[in-house]
C-alpha positions as CSV (number, residue, x, y, z in Angstrom):
1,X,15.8,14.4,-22.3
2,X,12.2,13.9,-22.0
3,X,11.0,14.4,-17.9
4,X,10.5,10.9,-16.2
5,X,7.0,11.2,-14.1
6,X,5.9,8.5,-11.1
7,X,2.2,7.7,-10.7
8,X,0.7,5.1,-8.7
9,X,-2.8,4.8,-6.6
10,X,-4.0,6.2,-3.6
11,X,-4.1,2.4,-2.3
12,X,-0.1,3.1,-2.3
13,X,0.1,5.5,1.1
14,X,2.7,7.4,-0.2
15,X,2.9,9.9,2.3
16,X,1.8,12.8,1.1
17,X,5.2,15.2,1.5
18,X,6.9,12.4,-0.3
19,X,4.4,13.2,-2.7
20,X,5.0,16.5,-3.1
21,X,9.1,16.0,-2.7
22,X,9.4,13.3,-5.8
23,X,6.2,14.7,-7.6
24,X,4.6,11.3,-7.3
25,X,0.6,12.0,-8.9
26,X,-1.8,9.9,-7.0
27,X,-4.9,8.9,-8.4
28,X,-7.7,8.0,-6.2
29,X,-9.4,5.1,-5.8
30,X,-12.7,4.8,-4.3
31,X,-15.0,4.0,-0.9
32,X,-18.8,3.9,-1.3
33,X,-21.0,4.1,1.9
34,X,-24.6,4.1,1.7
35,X,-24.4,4.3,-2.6
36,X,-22.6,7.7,-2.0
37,X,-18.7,7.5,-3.7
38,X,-16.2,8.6,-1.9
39,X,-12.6,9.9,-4.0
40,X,-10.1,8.0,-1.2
41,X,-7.0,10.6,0.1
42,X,-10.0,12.9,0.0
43,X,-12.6,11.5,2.7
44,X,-11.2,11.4,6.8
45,X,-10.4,7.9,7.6
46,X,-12.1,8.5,10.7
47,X,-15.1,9.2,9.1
48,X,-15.4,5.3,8.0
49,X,-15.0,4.5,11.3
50,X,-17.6,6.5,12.5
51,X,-19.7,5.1,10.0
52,X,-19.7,1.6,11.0
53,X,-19.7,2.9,14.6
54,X,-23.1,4.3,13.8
55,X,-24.8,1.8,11.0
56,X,-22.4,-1.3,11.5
57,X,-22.3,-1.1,8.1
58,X,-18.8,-1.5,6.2
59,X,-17.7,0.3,3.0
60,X,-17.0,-1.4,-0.3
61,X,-14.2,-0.1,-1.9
62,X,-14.0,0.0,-5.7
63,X,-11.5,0.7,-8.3
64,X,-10.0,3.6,-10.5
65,X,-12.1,2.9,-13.6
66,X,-10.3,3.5,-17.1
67,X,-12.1,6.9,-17.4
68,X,-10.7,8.3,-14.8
69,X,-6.9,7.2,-15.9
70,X,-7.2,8.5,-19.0
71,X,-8.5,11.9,-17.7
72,X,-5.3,11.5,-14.9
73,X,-2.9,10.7,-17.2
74,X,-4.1,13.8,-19.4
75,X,-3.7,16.0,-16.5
76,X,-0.1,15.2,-15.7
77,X,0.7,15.8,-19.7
78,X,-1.0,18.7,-18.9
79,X,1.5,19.8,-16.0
80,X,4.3,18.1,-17.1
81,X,4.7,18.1,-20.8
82,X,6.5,16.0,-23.1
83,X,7.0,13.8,-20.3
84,X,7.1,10.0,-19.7
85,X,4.9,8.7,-17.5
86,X,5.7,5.6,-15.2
87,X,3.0,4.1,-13.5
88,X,3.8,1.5,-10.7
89,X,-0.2,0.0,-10.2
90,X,-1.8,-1.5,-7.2
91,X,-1.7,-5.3,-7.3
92,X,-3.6,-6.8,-10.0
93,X,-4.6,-9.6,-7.6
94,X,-6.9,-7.7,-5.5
95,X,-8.1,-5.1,-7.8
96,X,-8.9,-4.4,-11.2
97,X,-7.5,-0.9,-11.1
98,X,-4.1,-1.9,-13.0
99,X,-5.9,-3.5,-16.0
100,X,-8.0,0.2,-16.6
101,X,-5.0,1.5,-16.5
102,X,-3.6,-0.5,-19.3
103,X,-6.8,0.3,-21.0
104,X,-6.4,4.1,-20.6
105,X,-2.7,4.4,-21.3
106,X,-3.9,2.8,-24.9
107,X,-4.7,6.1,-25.7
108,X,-1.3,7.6,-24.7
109,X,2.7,7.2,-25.7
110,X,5.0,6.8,-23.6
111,X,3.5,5.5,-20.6
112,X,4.8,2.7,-18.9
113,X,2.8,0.6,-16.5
114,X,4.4,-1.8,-13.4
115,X,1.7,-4.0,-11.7
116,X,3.7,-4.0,-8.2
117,X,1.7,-6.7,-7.3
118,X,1.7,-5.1,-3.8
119,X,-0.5,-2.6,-1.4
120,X,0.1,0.2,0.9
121,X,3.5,0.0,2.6
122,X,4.9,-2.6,0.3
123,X,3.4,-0.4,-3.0
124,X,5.0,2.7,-1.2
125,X,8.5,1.3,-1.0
126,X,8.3,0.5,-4.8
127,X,7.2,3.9,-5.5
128,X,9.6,5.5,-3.5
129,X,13.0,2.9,-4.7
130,X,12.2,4.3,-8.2
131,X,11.8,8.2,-6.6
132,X,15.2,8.2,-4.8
133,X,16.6,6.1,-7.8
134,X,15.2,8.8,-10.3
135,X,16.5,11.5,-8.0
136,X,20.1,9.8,-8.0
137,X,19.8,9.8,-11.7
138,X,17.4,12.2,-13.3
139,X,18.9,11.3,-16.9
140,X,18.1,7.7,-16.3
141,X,16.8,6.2,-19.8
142,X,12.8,5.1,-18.7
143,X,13.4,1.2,-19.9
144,X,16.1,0.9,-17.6
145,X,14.1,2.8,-14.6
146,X,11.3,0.4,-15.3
147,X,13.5,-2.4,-15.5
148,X,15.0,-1.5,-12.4
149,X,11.8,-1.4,-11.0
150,X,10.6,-4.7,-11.9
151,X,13.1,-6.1,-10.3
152,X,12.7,-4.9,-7.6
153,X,9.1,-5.5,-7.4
154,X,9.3,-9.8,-5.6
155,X,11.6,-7.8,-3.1
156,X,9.3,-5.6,-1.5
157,X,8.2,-7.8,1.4
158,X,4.9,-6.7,3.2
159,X,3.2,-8.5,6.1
160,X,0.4,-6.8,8.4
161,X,-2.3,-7.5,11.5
162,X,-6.0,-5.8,10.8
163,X,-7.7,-4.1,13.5
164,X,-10.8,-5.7,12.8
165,X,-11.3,-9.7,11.5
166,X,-14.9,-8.2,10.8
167,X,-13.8,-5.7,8.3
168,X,-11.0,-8.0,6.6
169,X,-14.1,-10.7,6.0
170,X,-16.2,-7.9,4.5
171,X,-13.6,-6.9,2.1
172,X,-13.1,-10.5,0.9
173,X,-9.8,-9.8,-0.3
174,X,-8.2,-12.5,1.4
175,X,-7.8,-15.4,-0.4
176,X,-8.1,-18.1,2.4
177,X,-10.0,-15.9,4.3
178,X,-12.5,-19.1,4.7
179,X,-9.5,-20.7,6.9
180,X,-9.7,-18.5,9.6
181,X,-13.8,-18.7,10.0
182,X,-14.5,-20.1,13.3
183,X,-10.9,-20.5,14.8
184,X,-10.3,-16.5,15.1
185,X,-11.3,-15.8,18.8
186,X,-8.2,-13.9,20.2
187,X,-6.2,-14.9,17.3
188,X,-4.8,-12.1,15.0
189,X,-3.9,-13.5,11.8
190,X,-0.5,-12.3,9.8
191,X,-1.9,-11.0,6.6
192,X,0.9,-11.6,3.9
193,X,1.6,-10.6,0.4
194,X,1.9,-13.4,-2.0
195,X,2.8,-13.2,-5.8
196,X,0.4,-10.1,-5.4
197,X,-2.4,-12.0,-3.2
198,X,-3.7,-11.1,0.1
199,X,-3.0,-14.5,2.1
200,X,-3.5,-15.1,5.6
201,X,-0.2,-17.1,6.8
202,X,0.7,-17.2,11.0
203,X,-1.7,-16.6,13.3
204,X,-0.9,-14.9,16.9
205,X,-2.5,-15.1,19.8
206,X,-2.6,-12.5,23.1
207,X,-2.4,-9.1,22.7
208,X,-1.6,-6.6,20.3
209,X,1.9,-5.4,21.9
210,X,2.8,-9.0,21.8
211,X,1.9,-10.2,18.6
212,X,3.3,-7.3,16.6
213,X,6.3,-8.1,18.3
214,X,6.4,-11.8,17.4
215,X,5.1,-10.5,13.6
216,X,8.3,-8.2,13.0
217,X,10.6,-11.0,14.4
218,X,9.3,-13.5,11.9
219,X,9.6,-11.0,9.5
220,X,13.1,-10.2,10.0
221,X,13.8,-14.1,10.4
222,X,12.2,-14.8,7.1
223,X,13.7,-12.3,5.3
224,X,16.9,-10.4,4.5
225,X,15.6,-7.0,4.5
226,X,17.9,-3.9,3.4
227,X,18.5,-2.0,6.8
228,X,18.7,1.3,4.8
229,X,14.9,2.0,5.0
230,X,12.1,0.0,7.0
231,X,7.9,0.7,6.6
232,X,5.8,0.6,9.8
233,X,2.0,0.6,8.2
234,X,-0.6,2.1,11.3
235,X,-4.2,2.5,10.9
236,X,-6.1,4.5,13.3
237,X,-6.4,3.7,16.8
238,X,-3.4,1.9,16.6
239,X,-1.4,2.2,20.8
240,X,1.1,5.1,20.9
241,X,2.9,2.9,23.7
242,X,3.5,-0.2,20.9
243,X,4.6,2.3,18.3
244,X,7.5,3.7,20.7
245,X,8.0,0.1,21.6
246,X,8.5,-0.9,17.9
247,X,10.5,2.0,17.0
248,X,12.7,1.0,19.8
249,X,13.3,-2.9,18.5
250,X,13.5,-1.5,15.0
251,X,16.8,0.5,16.0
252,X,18.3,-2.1,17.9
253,X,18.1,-4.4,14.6
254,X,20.1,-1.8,12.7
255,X,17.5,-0.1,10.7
256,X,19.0,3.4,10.0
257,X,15.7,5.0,8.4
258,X,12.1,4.7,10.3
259,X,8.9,5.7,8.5
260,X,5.8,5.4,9.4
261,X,2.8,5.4,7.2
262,X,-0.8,5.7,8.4
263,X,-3.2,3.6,6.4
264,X,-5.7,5.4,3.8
265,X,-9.0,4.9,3.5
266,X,-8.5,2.2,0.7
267,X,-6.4,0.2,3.3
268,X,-8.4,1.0,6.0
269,X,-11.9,-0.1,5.1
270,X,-10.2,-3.7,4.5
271,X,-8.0,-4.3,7.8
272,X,-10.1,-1.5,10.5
273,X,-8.9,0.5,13.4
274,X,-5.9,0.0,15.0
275,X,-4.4,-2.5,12.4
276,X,-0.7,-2.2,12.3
277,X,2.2,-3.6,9.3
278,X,5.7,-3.7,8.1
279,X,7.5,-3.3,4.8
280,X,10.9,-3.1,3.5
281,X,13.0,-4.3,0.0
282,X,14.8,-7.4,0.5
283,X,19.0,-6.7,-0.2
């Protein structure tokens, strides 16, 4: 029985001793500042802070380019031969880092490629579904695991506030990001995944502590999400006081498993400091 191997992107925020427990390989992506590239999971997130602190300048962010998968998928034949290789790709919608990885794996059998159609927390639960499930059963045939996966893929449910409305615009990842232009003073808009878009959907006003409160209550209300495991999604800067506090209402809806996942610099260079998120897989 060939050896079944996970990959996905550094976009994902697996954390890294998941990682290392499941053997999930993570390929970078990239962040340019001032025309320099930056391999992301390998430059401080607080470094892009303190570059916009100091130029007001925000970094682009650009893809893995089809080069670079062929040379990653190489190197985990090279550590793990003979074995199959299951990628589960950063949405398609937002980046064109799956499609060079359909170009790359051209060169390859026995890869298999999942666009999850989902970032960060709500790429992560993906990923780490089809890690537990491959741990449960190592002799898994790889069509099933993959079919497993896809199915699993319009379940994972992710919904987020940025830090900063200035570095969301920037990125221009947000599809009806136009919408919010001009009606944003002390709103924070509810950034939601849908069919693998970025789409700005509620909108809260007040504070922080209050409207990531009033986020995870609509998220809960809007969908049936498998107590088993729940995602909190932090970037930095984000109140020690509202973590505790979301912890606290995350127990006392029955979530038996807390993880919290601090965004990377992929994530972080779209939704700024002290942006905070949820994700789970709906039952």
């Amino acid at each position: 029985m060939r050896r079944i191997i996970l990959s996905t992107e550094s976009g994902a925020d697996v954390p890294s001793d998941l990682a290392e427990k499941y053997d999930v390989q993570i390929v970078p992506m990239h962040i340019i500042m001032d025309g320099k590239d930056y391999l992301d999971g390998y430059l401080p997130v607080q470094d892009i802070y303190d570059y916009y602190g100091r130029t007001k300048k925000i970094p682009s962010t650009t893809s893995t380019n089809a080069h670079e998968y062929q040379e990653f998928f190489a190197n985990i034949r090279e550590s793990f031969p003979d074995c199959i290789i299951v990628h589960i790709g950063y949405t398609s919608k937002a980046s064109s880092s799956f499609q060079n990885a359909v170009i790359a794996a051209e060169e390859f059998e026995g890869i298999f490629l999942i666009d999850a159609l989902n970032v960060t927390g709500g790429l992560a639960a993906i990923v780490l579904y089809a890690a537990e499930l491959l741990e449960k059963e190592p002799s898994i045939e790889p069509e099933h695991l993959v079919e497993k996966i896809e199915a699993i893929v319009p379940k994972s449910r992710l919904v987020f506030i940025p830090g900063s409305l200035e570095f969301l615009k920037a990125g221009g990842r947000v599809s009806n990001m136009a919408s919010l232009i001009g009606t944003l003073l002390k709103i924070k808009p509810c950034i939601e995944l849908k069919d693998g878009k970025l789409m700005s959907t509620k909108k809260y006003r007040g504070n922080m502590s209050g409207a990531t409160e009033k986020l995870f209550s609509d998220y809960l209300n809007t969908y049936n999400i498998d107590r088993k495991q729940l995602y909190f999604i932090y970037s930095i800067g984000f109140d020690e006081r509202i973590r505790q506090r979301m912890d606290e209402i995350a127990k006392e809806n029955g979530f038996h498993n807390i993880r919290w996942i601090q965004a990377g610099g992929m994530i972080s260079t779209h939704s700024g400091a002290g942006g905070f998120g949820v994700a789970g897989l709906e039952q």
